[in-house]
C-alpha positions in Angstrom: 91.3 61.5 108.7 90.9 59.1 106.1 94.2 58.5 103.7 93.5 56.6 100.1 96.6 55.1 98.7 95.5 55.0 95.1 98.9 52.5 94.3 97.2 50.1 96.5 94.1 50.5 94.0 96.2 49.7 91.5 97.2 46.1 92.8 95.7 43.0 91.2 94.5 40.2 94.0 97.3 38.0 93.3 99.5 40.9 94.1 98.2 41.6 97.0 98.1 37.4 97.7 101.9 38.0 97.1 102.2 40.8 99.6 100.5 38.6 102.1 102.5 35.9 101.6 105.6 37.9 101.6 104.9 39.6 105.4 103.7 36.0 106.9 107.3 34.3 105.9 108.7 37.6 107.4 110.7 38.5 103.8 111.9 35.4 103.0 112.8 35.6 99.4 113.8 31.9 99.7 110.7 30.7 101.5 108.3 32.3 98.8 110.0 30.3 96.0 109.1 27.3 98.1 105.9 28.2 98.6 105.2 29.0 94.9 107.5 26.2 93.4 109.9 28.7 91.5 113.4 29.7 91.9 114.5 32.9 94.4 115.5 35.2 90.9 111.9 34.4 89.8 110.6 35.9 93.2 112.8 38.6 93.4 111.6 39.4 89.8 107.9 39.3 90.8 109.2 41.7 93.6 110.8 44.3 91.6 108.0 44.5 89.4 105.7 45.0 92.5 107.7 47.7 93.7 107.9 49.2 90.5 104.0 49.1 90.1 104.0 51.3 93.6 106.8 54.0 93.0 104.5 54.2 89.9 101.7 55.6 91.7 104.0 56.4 94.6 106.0 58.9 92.5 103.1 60.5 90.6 101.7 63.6 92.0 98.3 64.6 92.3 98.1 66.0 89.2 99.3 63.3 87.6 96.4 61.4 85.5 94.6 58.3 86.3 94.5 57.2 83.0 98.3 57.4 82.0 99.2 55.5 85.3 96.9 53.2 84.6 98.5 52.3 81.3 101.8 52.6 82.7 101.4 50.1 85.3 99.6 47.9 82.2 102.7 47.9 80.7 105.0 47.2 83.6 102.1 44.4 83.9 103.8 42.8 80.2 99.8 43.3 79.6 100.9 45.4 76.8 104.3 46.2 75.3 106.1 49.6 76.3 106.2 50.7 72.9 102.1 50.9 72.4 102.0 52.4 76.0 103.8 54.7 75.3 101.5 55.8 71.9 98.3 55.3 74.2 99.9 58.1 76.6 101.0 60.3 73.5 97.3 60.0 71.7 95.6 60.6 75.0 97.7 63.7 75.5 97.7 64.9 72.4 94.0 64.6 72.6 93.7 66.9 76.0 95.7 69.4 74.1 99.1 68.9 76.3 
């Protein structure tokens, strides 16, 4: 039986670095900032935005569309700003005829 994760799709390498990282210092916040040269609020930010990226696709259900969590987890990127994600879902919806 073969299980696809699609919020693992969703993952840029350097999140994925960061997961990495994360399970071989065993879930030290502290160690991480080390290893990247940044303070332990600037990990746990990078963190909360990782786990927000997963519930994204975590949370949506199968009939939940590929394109609007795509955009979504853009803007949780800061690739664009909420505000014109939030238009792109609207016009793309509006556009199905939802």
């Amino acid at each position: 039986m073969v299980v696809i994760y699609r919020w693992i799709d969703s993952l840029e390498d350097e999140d994925i670095q960061f997961m990495k990282r994360f399970v071989l210092s065993s879930g030290s916040l502290k160690d991480l900032a080390g290893q990247y040269g940044v303070t332990y609020p600037t990990i746990r930010l990078r963190l909360d935005r990782l786990i927000q990226k997963i519930k994204i696709w975590d949370d949506a259900g199968p009939e939940e569309d590929r394109y609007v969590l795509f955009i979504k987890s853009k803007a949780l990127n800061g690739e664009i700003e909420a505000q014109i994600a939030k238009l792109l879902i609207q016009e793309y919806k509006r556009e199905k005829g939802e």
